[in-house]
BABAMAR-787071 format. One record per residue: x, y, z of N, C-alpha, C in turn; residue number from 1. Coordinates in steps of 0.001 Angstrom, whole numbers. Example, Ala and Ser with C-alpha at 12.3 -4.5 7.8 and 13.67 -1.06 7.14 Angstrom:
BEGIN
13190, -5690, 7800, 12300, -4500, 7800, 13200, -3300, 7800, 1
12850, -2250, 7080, 13670, -1060, 7140, 12900, 30, 7870, 2
***
This chain:
BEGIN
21652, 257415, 182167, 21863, 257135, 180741, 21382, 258313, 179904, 1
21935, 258814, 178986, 21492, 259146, 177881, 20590, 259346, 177326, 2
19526, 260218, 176966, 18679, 259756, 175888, 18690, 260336, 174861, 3
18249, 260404, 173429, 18138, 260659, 172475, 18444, 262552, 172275, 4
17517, 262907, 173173, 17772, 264439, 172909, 19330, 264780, 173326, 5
19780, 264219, 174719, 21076, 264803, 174752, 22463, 263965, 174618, 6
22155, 262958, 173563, 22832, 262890, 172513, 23402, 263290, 171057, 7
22089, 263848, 170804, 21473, 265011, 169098, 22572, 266165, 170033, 8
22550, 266088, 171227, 22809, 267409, 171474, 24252, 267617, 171358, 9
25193, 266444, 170932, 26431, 266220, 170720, 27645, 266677, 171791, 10
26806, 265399, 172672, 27311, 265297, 174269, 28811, 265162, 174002, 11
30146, 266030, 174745, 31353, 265750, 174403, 31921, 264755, 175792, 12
33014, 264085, 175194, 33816, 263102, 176082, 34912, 263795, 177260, 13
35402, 265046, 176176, 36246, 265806, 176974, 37566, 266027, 176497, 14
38509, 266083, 176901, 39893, 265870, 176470, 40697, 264364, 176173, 15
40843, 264397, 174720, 41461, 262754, 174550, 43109, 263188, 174484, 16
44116, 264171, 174673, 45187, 264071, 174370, 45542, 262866, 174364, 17
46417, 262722, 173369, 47502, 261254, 172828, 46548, 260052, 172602, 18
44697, 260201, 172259, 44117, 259085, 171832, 44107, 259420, 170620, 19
42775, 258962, 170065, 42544, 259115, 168842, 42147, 260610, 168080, 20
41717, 261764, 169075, 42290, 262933, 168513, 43057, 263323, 167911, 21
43199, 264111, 166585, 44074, 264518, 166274, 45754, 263263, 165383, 22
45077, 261760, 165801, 45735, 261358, 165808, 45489, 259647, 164498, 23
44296, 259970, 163601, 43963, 259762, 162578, 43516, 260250, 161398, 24
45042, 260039, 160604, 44469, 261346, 159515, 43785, 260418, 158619, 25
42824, 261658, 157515, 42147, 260493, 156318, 43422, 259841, 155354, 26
42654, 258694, 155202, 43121, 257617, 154492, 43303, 258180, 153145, 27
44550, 258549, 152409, 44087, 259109, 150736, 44256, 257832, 150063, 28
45614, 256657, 150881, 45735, 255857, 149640, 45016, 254561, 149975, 29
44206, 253704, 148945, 43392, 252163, 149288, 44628, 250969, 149594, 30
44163, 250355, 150646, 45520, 249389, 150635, 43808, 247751, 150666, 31
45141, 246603, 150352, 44359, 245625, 150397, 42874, 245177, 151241, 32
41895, 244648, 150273, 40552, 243709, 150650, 41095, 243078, 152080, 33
40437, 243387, 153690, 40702, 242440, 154490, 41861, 242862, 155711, 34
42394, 244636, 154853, 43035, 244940, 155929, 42225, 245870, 156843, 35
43229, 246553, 157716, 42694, 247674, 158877, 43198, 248789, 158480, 36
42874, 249940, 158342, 42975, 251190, 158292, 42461, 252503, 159004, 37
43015, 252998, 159351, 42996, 253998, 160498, 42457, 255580, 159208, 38
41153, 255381, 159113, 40428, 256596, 158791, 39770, 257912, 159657, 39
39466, 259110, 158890, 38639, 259709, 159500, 37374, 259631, 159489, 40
36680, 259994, 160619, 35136, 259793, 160440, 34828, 260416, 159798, 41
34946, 261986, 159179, 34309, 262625, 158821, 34265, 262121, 157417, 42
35327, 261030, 156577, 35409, 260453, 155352, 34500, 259315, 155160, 43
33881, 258581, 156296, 33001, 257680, 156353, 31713, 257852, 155865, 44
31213, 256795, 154709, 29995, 257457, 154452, 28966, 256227, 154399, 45
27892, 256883, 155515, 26637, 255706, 156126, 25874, 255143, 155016, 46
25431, 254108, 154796, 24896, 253095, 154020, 23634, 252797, 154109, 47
23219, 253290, 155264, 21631, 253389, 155778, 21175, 254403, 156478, 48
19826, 254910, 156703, 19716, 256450, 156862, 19684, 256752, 158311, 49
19278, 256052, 159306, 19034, 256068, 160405, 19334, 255053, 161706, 50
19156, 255551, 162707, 19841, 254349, 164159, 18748, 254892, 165051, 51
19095, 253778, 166282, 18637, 254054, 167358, 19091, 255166, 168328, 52
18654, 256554, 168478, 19480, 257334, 169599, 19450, 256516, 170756, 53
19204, 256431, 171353, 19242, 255603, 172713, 20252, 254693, 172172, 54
20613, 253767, 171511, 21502, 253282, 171730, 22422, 253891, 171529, 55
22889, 254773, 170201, 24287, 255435, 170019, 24625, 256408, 171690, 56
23504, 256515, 172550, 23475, 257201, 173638, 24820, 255981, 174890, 57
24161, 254562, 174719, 24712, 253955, 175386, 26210, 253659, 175132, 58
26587, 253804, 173558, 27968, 253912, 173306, 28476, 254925, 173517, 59
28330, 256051, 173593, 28395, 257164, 174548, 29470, 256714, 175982, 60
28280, 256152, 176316, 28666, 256217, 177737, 29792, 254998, 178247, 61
29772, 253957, 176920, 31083, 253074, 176605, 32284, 253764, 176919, 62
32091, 254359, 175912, 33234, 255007, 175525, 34135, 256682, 176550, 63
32783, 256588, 177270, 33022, 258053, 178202, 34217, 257254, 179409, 64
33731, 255424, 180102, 34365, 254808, 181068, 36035, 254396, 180242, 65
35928, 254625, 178915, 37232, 254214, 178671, 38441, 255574, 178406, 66
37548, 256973, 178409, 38638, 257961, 177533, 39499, 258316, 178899, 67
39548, 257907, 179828, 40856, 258135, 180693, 41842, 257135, 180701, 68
42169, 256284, 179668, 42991, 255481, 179630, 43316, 255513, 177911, 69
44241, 256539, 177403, 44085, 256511, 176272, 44533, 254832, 175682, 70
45450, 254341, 175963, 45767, 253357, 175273, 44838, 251997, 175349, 71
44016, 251818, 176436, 43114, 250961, 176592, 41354, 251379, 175973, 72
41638, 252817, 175200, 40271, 253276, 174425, 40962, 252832, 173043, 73
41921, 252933, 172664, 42768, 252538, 171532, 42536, 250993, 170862, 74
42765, 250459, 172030, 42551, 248946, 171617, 41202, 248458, 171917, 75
40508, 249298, 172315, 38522, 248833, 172512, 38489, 249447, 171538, 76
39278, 249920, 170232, 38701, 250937, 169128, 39007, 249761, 167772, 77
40409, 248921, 168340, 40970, 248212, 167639, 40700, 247064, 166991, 78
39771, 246712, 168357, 38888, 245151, 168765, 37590, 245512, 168138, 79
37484, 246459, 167287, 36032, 246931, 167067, 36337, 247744, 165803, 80
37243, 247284, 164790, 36870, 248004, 163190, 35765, 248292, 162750, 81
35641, 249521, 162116, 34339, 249389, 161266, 34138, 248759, 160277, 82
33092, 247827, 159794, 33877, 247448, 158355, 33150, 248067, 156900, 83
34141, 248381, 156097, 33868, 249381, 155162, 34449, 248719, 153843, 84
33314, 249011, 152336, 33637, 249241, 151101, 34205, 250458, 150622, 85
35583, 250307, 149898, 35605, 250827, 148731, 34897, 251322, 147494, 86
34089, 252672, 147598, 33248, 252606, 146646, 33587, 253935, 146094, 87
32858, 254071, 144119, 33638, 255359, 143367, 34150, 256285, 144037, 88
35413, 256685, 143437, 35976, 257955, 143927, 37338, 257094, 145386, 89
37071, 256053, 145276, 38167, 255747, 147015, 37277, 255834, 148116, 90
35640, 256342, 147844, 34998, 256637, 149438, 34763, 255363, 150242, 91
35046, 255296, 151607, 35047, 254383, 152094, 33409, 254353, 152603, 92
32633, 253557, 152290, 30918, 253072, 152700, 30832, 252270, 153932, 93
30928, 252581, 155129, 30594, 251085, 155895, 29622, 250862, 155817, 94
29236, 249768, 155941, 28407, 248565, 156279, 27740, 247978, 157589, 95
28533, 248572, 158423, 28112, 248253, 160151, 28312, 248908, 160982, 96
28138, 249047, 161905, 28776, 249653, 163265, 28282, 251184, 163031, 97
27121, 251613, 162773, 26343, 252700, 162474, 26329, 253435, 163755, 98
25844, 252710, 164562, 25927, 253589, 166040, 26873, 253643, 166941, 99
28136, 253271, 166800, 29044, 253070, 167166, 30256, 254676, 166600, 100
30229, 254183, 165173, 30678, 255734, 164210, 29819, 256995, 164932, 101
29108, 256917, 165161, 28058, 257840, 164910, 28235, 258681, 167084, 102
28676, 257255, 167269, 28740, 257883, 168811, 30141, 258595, 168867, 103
31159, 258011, 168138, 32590, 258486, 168362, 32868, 259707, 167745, 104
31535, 260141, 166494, 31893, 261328, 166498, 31145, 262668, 166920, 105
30217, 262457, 167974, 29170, 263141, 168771, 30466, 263280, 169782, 106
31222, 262369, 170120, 32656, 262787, 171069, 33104, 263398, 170607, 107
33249, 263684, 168995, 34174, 264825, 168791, 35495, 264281, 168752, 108
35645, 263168, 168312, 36725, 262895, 167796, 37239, 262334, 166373, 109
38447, 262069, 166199, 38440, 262509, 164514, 38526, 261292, 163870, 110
38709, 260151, 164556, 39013, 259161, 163615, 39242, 257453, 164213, 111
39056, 256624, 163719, 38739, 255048, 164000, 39334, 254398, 162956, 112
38994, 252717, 163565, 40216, 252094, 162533, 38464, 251570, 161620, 113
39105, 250863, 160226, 38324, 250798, 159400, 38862, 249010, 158978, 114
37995, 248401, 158466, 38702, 247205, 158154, 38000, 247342, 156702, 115
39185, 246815, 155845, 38227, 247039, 154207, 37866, 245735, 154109, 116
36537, 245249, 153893, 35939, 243973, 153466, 35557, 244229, 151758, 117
35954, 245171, 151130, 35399, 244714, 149700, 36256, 246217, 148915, 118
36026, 246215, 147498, 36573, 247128, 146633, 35943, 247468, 145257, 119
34894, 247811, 145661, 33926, 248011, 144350, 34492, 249610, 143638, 120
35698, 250523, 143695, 35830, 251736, 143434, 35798, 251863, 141844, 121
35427, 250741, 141572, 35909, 250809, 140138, 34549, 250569, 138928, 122
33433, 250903, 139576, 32244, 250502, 138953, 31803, 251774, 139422, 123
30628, 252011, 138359, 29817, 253656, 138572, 29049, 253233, 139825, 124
28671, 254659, 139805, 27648, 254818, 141083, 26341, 254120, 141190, 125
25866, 253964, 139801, 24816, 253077, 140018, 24608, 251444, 139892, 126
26263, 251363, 139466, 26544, 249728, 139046, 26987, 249236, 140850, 127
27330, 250656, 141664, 27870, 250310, 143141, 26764, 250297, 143485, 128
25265, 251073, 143544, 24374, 250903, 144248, 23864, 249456, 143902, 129
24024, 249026, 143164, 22991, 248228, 142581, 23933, 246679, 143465, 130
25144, 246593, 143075, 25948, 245770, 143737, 25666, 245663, 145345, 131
25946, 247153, 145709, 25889, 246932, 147297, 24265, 246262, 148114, 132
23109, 246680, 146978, 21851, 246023, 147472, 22114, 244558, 147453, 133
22520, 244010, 146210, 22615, 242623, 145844, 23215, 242235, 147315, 134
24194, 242464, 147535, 25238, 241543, 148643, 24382, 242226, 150024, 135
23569, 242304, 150159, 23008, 242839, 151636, 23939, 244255, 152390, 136
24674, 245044, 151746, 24958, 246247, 152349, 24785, 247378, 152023, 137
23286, 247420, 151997, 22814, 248796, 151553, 21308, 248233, 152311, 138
20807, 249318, 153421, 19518, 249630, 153410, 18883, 251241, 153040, 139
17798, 251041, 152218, 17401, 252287, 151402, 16089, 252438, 151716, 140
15691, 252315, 153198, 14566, 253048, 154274, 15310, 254097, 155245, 141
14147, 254728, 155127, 14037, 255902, 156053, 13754, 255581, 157661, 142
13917, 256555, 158606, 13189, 256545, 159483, 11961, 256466, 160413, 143
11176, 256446, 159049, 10092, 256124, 158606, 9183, 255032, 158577, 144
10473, 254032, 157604, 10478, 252873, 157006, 9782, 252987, 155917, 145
10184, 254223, 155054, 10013, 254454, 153705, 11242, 253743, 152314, 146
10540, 253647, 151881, 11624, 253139, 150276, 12454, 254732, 149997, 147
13947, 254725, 150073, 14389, 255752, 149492, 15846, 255763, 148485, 148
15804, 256859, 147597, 17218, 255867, 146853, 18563, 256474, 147670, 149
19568, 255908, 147078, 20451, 256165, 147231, 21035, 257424, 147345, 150
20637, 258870, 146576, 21283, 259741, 146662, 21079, 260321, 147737, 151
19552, 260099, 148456, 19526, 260698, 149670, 20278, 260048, 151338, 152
20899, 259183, 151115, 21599, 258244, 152365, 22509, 259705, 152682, 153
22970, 259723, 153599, 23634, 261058, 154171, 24986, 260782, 154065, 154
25875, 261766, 153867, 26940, 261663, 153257, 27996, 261558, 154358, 155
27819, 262029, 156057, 28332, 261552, 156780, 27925, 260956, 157894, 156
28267, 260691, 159044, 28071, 259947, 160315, 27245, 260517, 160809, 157
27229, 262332, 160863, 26784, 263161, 161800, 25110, 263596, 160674, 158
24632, 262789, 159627, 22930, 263304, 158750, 22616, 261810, 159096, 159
22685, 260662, 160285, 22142, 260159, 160279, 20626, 260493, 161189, 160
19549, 259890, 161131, 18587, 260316, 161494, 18349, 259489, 162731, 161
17030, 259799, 163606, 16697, 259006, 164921, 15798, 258295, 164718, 162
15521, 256383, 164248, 14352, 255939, 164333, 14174, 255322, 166117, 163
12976, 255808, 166646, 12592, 255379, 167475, 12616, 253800, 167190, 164
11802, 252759, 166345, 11565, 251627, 166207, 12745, 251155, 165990, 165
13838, 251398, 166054, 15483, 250860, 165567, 15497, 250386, 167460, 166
15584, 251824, 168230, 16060, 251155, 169323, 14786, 250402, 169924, 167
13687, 250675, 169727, 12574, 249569, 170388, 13484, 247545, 169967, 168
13103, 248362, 168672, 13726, 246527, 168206, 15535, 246128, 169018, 169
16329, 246681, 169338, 17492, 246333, 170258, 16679, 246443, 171801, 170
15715, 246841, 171815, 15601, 246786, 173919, 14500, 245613, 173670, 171
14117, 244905, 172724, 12830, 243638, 172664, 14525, 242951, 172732, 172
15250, 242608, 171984, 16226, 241817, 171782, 17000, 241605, 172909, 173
17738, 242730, 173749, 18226, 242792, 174765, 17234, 241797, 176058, 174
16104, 242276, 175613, 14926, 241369, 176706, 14785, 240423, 176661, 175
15066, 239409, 175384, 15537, 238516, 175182, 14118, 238254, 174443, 176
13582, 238956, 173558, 12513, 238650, 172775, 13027, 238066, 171772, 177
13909, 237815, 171007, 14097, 237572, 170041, 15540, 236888, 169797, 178
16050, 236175, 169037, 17766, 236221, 168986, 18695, 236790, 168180, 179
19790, 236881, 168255, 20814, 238097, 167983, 21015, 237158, 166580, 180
20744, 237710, 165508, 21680, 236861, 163950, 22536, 237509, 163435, 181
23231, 237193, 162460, 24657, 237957, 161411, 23879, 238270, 160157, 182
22474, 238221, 159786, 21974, 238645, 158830, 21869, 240301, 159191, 183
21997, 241077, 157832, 22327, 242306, 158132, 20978, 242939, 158118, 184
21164, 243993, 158799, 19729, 244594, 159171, 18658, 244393, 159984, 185
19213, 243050, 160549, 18227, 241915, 160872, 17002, 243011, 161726, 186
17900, 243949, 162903, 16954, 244714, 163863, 16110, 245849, 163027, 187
16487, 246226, 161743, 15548, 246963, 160783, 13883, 246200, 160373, 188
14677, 244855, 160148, 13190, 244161, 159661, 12121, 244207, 161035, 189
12558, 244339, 162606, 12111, 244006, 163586, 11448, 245072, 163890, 190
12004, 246315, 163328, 12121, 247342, 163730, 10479, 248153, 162700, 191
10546, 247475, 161866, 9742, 247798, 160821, 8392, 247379, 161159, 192
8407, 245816, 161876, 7467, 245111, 162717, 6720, 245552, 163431, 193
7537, 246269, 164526, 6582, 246874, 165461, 6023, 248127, 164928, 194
7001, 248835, 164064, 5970, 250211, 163191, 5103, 250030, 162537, 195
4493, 248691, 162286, 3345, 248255, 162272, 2372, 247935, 162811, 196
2879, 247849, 163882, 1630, 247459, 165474, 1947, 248513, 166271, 197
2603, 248927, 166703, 2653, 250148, 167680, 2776, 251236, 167445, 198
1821, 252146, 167921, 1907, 253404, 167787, 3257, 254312, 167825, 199
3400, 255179, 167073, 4825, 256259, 167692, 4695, 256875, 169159, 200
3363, 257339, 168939, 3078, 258283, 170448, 3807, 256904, 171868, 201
3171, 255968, 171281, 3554, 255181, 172503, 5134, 254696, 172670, 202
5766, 254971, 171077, 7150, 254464, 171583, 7797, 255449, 172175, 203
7732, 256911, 171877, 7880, 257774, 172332, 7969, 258713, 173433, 204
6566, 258219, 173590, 6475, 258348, 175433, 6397, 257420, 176089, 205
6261, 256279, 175982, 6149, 255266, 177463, 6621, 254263, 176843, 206
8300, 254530, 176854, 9461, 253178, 175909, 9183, 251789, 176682, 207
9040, 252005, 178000, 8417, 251010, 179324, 7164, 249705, 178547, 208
6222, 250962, 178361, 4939, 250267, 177527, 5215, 249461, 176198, 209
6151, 250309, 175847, 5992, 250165, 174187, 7133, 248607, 174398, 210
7828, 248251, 175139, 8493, 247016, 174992, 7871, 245695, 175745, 211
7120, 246324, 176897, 6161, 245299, 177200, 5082, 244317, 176312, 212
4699, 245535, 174921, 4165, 244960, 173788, 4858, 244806, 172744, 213
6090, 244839, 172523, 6611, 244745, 171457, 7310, 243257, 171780, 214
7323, 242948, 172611, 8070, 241614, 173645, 7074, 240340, 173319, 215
5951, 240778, 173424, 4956, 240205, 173399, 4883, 239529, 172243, 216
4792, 240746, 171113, 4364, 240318, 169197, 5843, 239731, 169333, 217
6797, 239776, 169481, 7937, 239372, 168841, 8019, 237847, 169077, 218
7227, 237460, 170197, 7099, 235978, 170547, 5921, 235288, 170227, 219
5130, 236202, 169441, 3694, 235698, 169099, 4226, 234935, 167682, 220
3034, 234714, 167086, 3403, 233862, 165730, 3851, 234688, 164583, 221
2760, 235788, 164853, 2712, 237298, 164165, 4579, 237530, 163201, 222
5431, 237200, 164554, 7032, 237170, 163838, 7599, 235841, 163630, 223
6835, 234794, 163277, 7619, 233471, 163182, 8731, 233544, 161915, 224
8289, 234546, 160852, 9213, 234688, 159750, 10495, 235827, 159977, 225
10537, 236112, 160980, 11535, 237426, 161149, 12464, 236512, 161708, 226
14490, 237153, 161392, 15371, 236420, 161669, 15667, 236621, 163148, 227
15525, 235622, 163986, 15887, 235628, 165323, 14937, 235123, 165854, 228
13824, 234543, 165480, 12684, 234421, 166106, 12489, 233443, 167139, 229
12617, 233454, 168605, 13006, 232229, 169450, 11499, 231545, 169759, 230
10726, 231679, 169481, 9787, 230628, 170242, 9464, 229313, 169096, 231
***
């Protein structure tokens, strides 16, 4: 598998002739709330500052077992819209699938389908920020898990940053520390959790350690208020 460094390192897939190379141009015109649209990544612009490398590592490697079958990477691309606002200017904002974007274009490829769930293009920039917090699609922490505004969120797929505690909180979940919800961010709040109890040095170097205790608090009482909480 993958890890973080030689992913940053913008591990390539290889040759996609007749996939999605070359073979999604940007979107200039908005079509209806609810459809699919076949954008470029490089027009996609992230909504929150940071992901898990390790995981965008494992979509990686998704996506590495499917690029010899272009038409069957096509429809695992299809089955998997990003979903994205309309916001000033026509820019398309997603909302989800952060490490997913973020892996397809470390492949080096140009473009994915987009599903539009909303159309705010028509309100200023700060009447959109302010909107997109309200409805839960905007997080404005750092990697850190600092408060930050809006102008600094990165303008494409490829200025997102690496929080270690992003993928701690998906490998407690995967372990079955916790349960999977549709509240957004949900693995940020989890994620924020353990950057409160666990050291960096330790998530850092001994990911082993650091989920053995993060497994632990996530089932203690300590998270009875966090969404997913199974005990």
């Amino acid at each position: 598998m993958l890890d973080a460094a030689e992913a940053d390192s913008r591990w390539a897939l290889g040759d996609h002739s007749g996939s999605l190379s070359g073979d999604h141009p940007r979107c200039n015109r908005r079509i209806p709330v609810g459809s699919i649209v076949r954008a470029a990544l490089s027009s996609l612009r992230p909504t929150q500052m940071a992901v898990g490398m390790r995981q965008v590592s494992r979509k990686l490697r998704k996506l590495e077992k499917r690029s010899d079958d272009p038409r069957r990477f096509d429809r695992f691309l299809q089955d998997r819209p990003i979903p994205a606002v309309y916001g000033p200017g026509g820019s398309l904002f997603i909302v989800d699938h952060h490490h997913l974007g973020l892996a397809l274009s470390l492949a080096e490829l140009e473009g994915t389908y987009v599903r539009v769930i909303g159309d705010a293009s028509r309100l200023s920039h700060s009447a959109f920020w302010k909107r997109m917090e309200a409805d839960g699609r905007l997080y404005l922490y750092d990697e850190h898990g600092r408060r930050v505004s809006p102008s600094m969120l990165p303008e494409s797929l490829d200025g997102l940053r690496h929080d270690p505690y992003r993928d701690l909180a998906f490998d407690v979940r995967q372990a079955g520390g916790y349960d999977k919800v549709s509240r957004p961010y949900a693995e940020f709040l989890w994620a924020n959790f353990f950057r409160e109890r666990i050291a960096r040095s330790v998530v850092q170097r001994d990911p082993k350690a650091a989920l053995r205790i993060a497994t632990k608090l996530a089932r203690s009482k300590r998270a009875a208020q966090l969404p997913g909480y199974a005990c």
